[in-house]
C-alpha positions as MATLAB code, in Angstrom:
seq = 'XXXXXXXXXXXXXXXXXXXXXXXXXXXXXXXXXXXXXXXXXXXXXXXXXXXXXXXXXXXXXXXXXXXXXXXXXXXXXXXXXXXXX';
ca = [
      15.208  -34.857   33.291;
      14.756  -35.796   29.965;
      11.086  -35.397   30.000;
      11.537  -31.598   30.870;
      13.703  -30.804   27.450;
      11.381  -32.673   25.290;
       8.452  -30.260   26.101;
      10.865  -27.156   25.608;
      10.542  -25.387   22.371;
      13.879  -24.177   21.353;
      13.878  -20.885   19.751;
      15.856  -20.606   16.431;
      18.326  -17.807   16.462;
      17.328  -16.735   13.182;
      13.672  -16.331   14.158;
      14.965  -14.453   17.472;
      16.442  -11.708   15.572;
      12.936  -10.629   14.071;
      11.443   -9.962   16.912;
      13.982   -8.050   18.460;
      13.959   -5.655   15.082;
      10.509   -5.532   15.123;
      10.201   -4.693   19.110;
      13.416   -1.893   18.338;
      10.575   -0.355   15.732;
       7.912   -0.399   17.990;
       9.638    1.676   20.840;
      11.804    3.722   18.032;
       8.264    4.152   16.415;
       6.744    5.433   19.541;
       9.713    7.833   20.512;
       9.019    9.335   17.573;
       5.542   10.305   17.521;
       5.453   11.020   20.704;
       8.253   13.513   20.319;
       7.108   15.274   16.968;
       3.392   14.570   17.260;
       2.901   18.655   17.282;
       4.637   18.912   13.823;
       2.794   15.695   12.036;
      -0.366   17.151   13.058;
       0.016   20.758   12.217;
       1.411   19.756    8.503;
      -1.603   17.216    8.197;
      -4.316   19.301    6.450;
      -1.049   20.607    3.930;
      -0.365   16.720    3.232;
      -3.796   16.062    2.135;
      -4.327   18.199   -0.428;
      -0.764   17.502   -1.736;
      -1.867   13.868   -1.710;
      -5.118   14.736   -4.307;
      -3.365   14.976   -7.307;
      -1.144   11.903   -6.404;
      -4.326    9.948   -5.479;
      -5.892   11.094   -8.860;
      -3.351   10.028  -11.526;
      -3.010    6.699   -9.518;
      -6.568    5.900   -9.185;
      -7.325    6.973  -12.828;
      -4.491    5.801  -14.610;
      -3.567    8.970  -15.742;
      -5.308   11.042  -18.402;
      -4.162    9.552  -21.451;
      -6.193    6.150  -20.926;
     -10.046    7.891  -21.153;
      -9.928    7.375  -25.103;
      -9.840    3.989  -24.844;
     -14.180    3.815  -24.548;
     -13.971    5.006  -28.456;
     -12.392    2.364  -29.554;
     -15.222    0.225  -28.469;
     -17.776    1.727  -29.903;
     -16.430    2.311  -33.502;
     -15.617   -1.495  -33.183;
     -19.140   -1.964  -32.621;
     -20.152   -0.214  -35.558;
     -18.186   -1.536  -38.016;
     -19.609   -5.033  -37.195;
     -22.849   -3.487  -37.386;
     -21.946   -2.396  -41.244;
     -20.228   -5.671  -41.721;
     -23.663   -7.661  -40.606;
     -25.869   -5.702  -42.885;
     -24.176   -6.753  -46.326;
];
């Protein structure tokens, strides 16, 4: 008898709580799109272009950080003057 608990795993009941949240997504997950699939859709095209200017200033930094390229270069020439004295 005691050779059939020792090759049990006993499940924590912390650790059993995740998975039931994570299988309540899943189903609540799939309710959903399956029930409002029609309205995602149709505003899809709508949410894409709103997402371009969001994409932009993320992806760019914003348009205050282009200046920074002439800094470098008047850097560069004033140890250019510097070597020739």
């Amino acid at each position: 008898m005691e050779s059939q608990q020792k090759g049990r795993r006993k499940v924590e009941p912390e650790g059993r709580w995740k998975w039931v949240l994570v299988g309540f997504l899943l189903v609540g997950g799939y309710f959903l799109w399956a029930e409002h699939k029609a309205h995602v859709i149709e505003w899809l095209p709508y949410a894409l272009v709103l997402l371009c200017p969001l994409m932009h200033l993320f992806m760019h930094g914003g348009h205050g950080n282009h200046d920074h390229h002439g800094h470098h270069k008047a850097a560069l020439r004033q140890n250019d003057a510097g070597d020739e004295k």
